[in-house]
N, C-alpha and C positions, 0 to 999 in steps of 0.2 A: 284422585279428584284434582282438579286444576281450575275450573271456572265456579263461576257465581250458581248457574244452574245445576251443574252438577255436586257441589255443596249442600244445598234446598235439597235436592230427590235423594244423595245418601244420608244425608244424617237422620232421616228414619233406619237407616240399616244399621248405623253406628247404634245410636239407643238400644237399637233392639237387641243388638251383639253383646252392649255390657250387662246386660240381663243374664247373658249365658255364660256359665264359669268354665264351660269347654272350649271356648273360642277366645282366641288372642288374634284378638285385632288391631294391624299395624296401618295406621294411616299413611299417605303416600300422596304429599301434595305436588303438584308439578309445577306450577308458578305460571298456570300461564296466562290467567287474571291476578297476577298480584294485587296491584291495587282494590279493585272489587273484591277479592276473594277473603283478603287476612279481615276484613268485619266481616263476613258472614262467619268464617272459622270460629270467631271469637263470641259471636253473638248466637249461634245453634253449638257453643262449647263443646268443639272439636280441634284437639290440639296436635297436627301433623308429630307424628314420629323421623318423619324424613322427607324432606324440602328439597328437592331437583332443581330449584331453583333458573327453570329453565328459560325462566324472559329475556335474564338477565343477560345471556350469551347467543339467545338464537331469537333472532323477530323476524324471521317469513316461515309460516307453513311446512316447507322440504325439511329445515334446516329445526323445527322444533318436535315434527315426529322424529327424525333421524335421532335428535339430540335424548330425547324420550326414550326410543327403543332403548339404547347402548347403555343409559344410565338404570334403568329397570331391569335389565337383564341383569347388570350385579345385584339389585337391591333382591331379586326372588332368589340367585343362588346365595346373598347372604342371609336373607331369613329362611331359607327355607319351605318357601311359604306353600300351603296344600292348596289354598284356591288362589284367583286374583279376581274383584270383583268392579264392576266401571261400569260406566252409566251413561248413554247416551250416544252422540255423535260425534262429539269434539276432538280434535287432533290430540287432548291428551287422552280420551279412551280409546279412539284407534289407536295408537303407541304403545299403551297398556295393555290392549288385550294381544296384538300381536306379538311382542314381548313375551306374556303368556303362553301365547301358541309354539312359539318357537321355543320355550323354555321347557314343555310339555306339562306346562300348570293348569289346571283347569280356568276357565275363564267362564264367570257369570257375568250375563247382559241383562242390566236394568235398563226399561225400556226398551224395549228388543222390539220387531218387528214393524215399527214405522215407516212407510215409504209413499211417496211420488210415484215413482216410477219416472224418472227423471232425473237423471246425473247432475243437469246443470240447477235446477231448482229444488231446492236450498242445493248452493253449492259453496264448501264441499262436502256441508254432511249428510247428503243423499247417499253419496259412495264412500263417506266414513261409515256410514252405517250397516248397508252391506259388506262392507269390506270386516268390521267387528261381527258380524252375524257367522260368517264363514270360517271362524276361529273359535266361537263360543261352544262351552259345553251343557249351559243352562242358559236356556234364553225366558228371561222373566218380562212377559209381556204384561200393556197396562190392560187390554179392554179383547174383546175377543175380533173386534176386525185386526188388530195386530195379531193373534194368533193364527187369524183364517191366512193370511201374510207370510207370515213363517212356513205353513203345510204346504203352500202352493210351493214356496221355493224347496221342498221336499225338506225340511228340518223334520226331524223325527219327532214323533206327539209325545214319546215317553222324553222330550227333551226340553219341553215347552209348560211352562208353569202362567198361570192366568193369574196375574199377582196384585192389578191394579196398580194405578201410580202412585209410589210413595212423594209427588207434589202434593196428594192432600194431606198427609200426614202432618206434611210439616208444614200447612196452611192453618189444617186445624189446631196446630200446637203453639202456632203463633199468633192466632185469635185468642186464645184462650189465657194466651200470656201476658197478652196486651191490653184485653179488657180492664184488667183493675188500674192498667195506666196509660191511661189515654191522653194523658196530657204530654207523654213522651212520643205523640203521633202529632207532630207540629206543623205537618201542610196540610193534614185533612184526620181532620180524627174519626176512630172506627165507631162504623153504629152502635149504639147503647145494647143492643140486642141482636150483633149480627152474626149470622148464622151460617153454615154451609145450605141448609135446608130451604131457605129464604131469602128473596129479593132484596140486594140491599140497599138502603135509602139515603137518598142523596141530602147533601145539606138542604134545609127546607128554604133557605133565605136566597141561592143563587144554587142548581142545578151545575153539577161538574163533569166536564168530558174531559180522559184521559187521552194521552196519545205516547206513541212511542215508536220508536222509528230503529233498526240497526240490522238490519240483511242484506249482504254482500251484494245482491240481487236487485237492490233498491234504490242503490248508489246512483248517482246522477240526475238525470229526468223526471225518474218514479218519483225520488225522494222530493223533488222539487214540487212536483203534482199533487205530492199528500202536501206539502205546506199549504203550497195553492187551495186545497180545499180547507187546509184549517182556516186560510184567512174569509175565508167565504161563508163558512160556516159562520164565525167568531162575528161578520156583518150580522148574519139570519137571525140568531139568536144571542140579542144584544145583552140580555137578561143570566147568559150563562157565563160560566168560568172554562175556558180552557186549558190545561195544565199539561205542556206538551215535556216527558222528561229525557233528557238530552242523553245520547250517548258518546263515552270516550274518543271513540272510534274520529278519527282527522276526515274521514271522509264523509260524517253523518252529523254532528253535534254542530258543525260549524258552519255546513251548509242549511240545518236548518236553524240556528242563529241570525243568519245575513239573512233571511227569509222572515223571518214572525218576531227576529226583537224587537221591543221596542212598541207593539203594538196593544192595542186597547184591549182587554177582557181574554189577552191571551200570555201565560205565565210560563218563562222557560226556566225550567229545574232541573240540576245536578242530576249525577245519579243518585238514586235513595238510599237507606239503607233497607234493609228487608222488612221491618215491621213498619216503617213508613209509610212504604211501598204497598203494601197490604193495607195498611190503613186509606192510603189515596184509593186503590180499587174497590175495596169495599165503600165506596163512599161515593162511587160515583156515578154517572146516571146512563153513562154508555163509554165504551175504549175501543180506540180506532189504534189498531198493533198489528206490526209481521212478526212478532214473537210469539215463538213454538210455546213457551211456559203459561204465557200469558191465554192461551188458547185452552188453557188444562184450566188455569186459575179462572177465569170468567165464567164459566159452566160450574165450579165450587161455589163461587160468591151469588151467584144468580143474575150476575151483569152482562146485557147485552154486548157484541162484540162486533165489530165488522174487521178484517182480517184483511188486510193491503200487499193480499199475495195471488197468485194466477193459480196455487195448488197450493193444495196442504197435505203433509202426512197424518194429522189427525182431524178426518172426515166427522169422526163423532162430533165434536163440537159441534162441526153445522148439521146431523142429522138430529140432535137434539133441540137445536135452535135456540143455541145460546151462542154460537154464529153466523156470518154468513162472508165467504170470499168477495171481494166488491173488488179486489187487485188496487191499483195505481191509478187507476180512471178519474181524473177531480168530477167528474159530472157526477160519477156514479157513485163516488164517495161522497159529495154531497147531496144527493136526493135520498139516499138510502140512511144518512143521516139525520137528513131533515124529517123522514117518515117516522123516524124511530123516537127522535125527540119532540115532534110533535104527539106522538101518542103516548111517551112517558105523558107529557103533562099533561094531556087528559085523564090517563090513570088505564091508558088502553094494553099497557105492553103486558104480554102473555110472558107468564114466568116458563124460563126451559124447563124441559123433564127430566129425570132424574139423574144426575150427576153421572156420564158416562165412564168415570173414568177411576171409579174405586171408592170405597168407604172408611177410608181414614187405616187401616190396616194393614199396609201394603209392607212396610217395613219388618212384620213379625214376620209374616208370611215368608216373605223372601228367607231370613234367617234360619226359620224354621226348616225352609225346603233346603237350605246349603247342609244345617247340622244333619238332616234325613241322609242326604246322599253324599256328602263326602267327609260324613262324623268319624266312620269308622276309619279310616286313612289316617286321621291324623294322629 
């Protein structure tokens, strides 16, 4: 693991592992969200065995898989290791599973079979993601259009496990952590009773809209367009709270800074820390994001979602209508907005249907299916 996301969706795998007295589990952090990463490591109490520490030598793409491959290939001939398991799209799971591949270690894919169909959207991890599919020996998919995904590209069905996404595992473990201290939720505290199963409710005294901005895809123009319509919104509904949370990134955080600081009813926030962050979404009354995780989490919390992307790899979201794609458009992000928050507060919005994307479980499961098929090996 390397980034903030990929942290969230394994440490249900961790959990589940030290439950098993047969598995030695060697964590394997690559560096390539430092910052962001060592508080989640520390706050879902996962403590890397071995640090790659790879930001700190390579900052472009070519030069941090490259650096990833060569250093992972000692770390699997020095442990030994029977599986290697990664999670997502990210330059350090492509590096890590191919590594893998070339090492002849078995290679588990969480989240496996998401796609576009489009190299350049999300890019690059359209073709990180097929690119780790074609190396994997278990592809642990979340929902079953990711598995109907995988069969088209002829992946073998005895190689495809329907696992759900261990993102609700570690939603629900972190609502459930959070409730008796909410007062350590200090930009938006979590509902007194909130749920995966139920809508969750906004502060009753000012109605909050989240925003969040960081795909390579968005840079420039786009990014510019979603300000445009925060600021237009944030006019319409004078009555609500905008809370737009910045990213690191030189090419997103600061462009939308020079855009909406400074302005009235609208709040620009750091990044969060994870239970924060959780508490802001569960709390709020719609989130306007190009984020893939965010897309899993809004369909868990029962929060409407518009998606400021032209494609998604997870359709479910908007077939259960806990989102809907609006892309970069300020017109179309603001009427589609203004529809949604005008009928929150009548009491008109129709809660999504049932959480497309796993029952809190996803974690054993995965575990379970590793110790089944590669127990006996080790």
């Amino acid at each position: 693991m390397g980034t903030r996301p990929e942290i969230i969706k394994q440490a249900p795998l961790v959990w589940a592992a030290r439950e098993r007295s047969e598995i030695e589990t060697i964590i394997v952090h690559s560096g390539q969200h430092s910052d962001l990463a060592e508080p989640m490591l520390s706050y879902f109490d996962i403590m890397p065995d071995i640090h790659l520490q790879l930001m700190r030598s390579h900052s472009t793409l070519t030069s941090l898989v490259g650096g990833c491959i060569q250093r992972m290939d000692r770390v699997l001939v020095e442990t030994a290791a029977d599986v290697v398991v990664v999670q997502g799209d990210t330059a350090t799971s492509t590096a890590i599973a191919l590594a893998g591949f070339y090492g002849r270690v078995p290679v588990v894919h969480v989240e496996a079979g998401l796609r576009t169909g489009d190299l350049s959207s999300p890019w690059p991890e359209e073709f990180n993601r097929r690119v780790v599919t074609l190396g994997t020996d278990l592809h642990c998919a979340p929902t079953q259009y990711a598995v109907d995904k995988l069969l088209a590209e002829q992946v073998p069905p005895g190689k495809i496990l329907l696992s759900g996404n261990p993102v609700v595992d570690a939603l629900r473990w972190t609502l459930k952590r959070e409730r008796p201290h909410q007062a350590n939720l200090t930009r938006a505290g979590m509902c007194q009773d909130s749920g995966l199963a139920s809508t969750a409710r906004p502060s009753p005294s000012q109605p909050l809209v989240v925003l969040t901005a960081h795909r390579r895809e968005n840079f420039g123009k786009p990014l510019e367009a979603i300000c445009a319509a925060v600021l237009e919104l944030s006019d319409i509904f004078v009555d609500h709270r905008f809370v737009f949370v910045t990213h690191p990134n030189p090419q997103a955080g600061p462009v939308v800074r020079s855009i909406l600081d400074g302005r009235s009813r609208i709040e620009l926030a750091p990044p969060m820390s994870y239970p924060e962050f959780v508490g802001l979404m569960s709390s709020s009354r719609l989130m306007i994001s190009d984020s893939g995780g965010i897309q899993e989490e809004a369909p868990s919390l029962g929060v409407p979602l518009l998606v400021t992307r032209l494609s998604t790899e997870r359709p479910e979201a908007v077939l259960s209508g806990a989102a809907e794609l609006v892309g970069t458009d300020r017109e179309l992000i603001v009427r589609r907005a203004t529809e949604l928050l005008t009928q929150a507060s009548n009491g008109g919005v129709q809660p999504p249907r049932a959480n497309p994307f796993g029952d809190g479980t996803s974690g054993k499961k995965i575990i379970q299916e590793i110790v089944s098929r590669y127990g006996a090996k080790a």
